[in-house]
Each structure stands twice: as C-alpha cells, then as structure tokens.
Short mmCIF file of the C-alpha atoms (twelve columns), coordinates in Angstrom:
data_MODEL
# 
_entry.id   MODEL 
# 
loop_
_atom_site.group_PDB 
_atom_site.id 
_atom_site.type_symbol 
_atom_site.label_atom_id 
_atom_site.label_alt_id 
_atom_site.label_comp_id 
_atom_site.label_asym_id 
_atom_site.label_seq_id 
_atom_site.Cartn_x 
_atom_site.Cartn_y 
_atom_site.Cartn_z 
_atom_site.pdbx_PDB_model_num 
ATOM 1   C CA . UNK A 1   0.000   0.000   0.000   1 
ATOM 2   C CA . UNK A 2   1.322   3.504   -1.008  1 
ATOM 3   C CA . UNK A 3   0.495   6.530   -0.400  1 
ATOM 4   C CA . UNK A 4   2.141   10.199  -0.381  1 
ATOM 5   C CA . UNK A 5   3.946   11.567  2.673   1 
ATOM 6   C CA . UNK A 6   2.730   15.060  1.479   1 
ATOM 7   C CA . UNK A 7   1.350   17.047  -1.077  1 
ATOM 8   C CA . UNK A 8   4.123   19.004  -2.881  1 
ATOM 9   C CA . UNK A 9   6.109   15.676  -3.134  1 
ATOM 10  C CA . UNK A 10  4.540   13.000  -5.275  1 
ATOM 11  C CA . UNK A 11  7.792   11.237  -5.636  1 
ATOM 12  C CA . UNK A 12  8.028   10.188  -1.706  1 
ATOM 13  C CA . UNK A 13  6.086   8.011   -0.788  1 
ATOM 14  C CA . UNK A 14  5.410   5.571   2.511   1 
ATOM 15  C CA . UNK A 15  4.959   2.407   1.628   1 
ATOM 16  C CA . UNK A 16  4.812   -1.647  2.791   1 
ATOM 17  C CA . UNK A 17  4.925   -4.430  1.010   1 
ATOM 18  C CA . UNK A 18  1.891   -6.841  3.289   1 
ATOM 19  C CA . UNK A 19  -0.758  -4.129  3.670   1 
ATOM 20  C CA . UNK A 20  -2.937  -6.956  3.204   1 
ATOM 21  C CA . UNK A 21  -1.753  -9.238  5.668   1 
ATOM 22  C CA . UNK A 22  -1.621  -6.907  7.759   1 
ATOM 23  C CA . UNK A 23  -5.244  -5.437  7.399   1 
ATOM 24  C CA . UNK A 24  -6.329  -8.977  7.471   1 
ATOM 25  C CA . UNK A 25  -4.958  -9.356  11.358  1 
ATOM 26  C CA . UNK A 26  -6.520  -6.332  12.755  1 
ATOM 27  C CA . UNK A 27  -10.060 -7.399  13.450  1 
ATOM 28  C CA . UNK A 28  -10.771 -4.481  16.105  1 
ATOM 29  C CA . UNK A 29  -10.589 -0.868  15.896  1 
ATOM 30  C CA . UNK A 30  -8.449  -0.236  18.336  1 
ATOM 31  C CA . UNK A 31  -5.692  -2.667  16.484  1 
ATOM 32  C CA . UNK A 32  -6.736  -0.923  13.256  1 
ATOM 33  C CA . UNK A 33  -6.183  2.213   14.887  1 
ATOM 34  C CA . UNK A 34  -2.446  1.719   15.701  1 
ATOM 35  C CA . UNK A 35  -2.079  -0.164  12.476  1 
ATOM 36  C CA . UNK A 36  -2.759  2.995   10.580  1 
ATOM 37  C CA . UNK A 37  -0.466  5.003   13.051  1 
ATOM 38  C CA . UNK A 38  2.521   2.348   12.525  1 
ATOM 39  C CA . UNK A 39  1.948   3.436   9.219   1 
ATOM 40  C CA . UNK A 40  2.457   7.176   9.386   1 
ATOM 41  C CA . UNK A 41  5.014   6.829   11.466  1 
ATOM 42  C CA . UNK A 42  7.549   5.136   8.676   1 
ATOM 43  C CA . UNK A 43  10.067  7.728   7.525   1 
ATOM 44  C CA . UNK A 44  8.790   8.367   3.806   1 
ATOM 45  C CA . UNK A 45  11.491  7.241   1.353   1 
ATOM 46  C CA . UNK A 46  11.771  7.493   -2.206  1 
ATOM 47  C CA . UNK A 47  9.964   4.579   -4.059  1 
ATOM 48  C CA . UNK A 48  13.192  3.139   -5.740  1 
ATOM 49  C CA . UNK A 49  14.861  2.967   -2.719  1 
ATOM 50  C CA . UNK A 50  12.098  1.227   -1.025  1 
ATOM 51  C CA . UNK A 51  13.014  -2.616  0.427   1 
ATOM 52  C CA . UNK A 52  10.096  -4.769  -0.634  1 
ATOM 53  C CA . UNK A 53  9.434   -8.397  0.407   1 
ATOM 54  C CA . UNK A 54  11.864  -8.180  3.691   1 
ATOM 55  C CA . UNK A 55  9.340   -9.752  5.532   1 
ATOM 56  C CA . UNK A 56  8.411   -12.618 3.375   1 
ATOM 57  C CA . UNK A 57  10.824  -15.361 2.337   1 
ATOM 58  C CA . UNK A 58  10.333  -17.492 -0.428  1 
ATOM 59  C CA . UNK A 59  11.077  -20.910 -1.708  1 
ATOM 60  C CA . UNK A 60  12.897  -22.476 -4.292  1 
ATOM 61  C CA . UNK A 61  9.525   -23.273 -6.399  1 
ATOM 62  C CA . UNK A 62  7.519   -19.962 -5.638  1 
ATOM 63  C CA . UNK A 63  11.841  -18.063 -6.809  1 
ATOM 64  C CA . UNK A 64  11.553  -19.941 -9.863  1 
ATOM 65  C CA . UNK A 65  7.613   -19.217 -10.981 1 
ATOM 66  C CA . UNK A 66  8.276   -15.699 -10.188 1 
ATOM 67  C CA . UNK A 67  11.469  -15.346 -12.315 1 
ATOM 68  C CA . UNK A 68  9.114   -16.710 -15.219 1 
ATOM 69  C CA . UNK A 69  5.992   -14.880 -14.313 1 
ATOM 70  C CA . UNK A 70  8.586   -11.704 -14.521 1 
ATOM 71  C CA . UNK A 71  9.936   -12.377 -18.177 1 
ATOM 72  C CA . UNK A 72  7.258   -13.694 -19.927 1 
ATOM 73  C CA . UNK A 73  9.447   -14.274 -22.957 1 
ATOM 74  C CA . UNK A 74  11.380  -16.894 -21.584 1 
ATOM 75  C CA . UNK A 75  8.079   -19.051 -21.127 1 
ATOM 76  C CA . UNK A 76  7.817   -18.887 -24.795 1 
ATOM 77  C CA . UNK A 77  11.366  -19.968 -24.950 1 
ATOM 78  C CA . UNK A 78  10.751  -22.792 -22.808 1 
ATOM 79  C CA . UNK A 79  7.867   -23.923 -23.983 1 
ATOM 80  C CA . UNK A 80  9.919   -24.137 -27.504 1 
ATOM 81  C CA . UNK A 81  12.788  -26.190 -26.035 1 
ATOM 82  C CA . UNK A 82  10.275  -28.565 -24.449 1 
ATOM 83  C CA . UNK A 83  8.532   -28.779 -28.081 1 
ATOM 84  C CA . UNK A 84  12.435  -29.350 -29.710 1 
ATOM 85  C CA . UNK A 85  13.158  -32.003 -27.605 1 
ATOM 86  C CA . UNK A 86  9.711   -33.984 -27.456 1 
ATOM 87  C CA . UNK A 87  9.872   -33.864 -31.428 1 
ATOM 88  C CA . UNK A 88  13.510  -35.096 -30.925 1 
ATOM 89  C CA . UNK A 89  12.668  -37.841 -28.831 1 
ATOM 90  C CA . UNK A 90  9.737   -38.718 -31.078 1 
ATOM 91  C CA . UNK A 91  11.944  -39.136 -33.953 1 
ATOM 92  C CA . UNK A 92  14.225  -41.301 -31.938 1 
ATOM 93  C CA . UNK A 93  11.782  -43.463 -31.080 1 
ATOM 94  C CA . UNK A 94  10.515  -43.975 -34.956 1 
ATOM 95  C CA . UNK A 95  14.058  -44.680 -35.572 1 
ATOM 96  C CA . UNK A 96  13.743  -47.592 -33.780 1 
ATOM 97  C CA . UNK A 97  10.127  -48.608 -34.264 1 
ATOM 98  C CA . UNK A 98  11.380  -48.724 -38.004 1 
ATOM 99  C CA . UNK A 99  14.343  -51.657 -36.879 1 
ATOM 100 C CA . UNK A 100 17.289  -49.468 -38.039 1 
ATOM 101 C CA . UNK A 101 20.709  -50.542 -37.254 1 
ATOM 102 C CA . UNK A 102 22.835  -49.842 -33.758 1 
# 
C-alpha cells in the first residue's frame, strides 16, 4: 500500500509491502487504529529505494515461478525447447520402431 507523505512531493512516498496481511490481522478498531499510526510513522522514502518483500521469504519453487511470471518471454522460450526435444525424442523413437541398425 502507497500513499504520499505530502502534497508538494509526489515522488516520496510511505509504503509496505503486506498491507494486506496486515489489514487482514486487525479485526478491532483499536488494532486498526495503531495499524494505521505504525503506518504514518515510517520515515517516507523514495519509491526506488524502497526494500520490498523483507518480511516474506520465499522458496525455491515460488523463486523460480516468479522469475518466469517476470519475463514472460522466456516461457515462450521454454515452452519451444520442451517442443524441440519432445519432437527429438519422437523421432528417436521412430528410428527404432522402423528396426534401423545400432
């Protein structure tokens, strides 16, 4: 969740990285109170200096989707190596089927 720090500033902003999560835990208003004060008390940095995801640590699997989901040409480049290789593997077998030498 962003927002600005102040009006003549656009380019500062306070921000967090599991507003969600942590909307989602305060169920009263007195911890929904505090949550929004924890939140303008953050010093206000500049968005590309802003740490995201220090809270959250991720596996293997979830590293590896993301990197994908992030450069959505490689999926079309994997998706034509997997193609390559099944067609290899397809003409391999015929090779055989056919009762070629060894």
């Amino acid at each position: 969740m962003m927002r600005p720090s102040n009006v003549g500033d656009s380019s500062i902003y306070r921000s967090t990285d599991n507003a969600r999560t942590e909307i989602m835990k305060a169920t009263d208003k007195e911890s929904k109170k505090a949550l929004v004060k924890s939140w303008l008390e953050k010093e206000a940095v500049p968005i590309d200096q802003a740490e995201f995801n220090t809270g959250m640590s991720r596996g293997p699997l979830m590293k590896a989707l993301m990197f994908f989901v992030n450069r959505p040409v490689y999926i079309f480049g994997l998706y034509y190596l997997i193609k390559q290789g099944l067609k290899y593997l397809d003409e391999l077998g015929q090779d055989e089927s056919e009762g070629g030498e060894l």
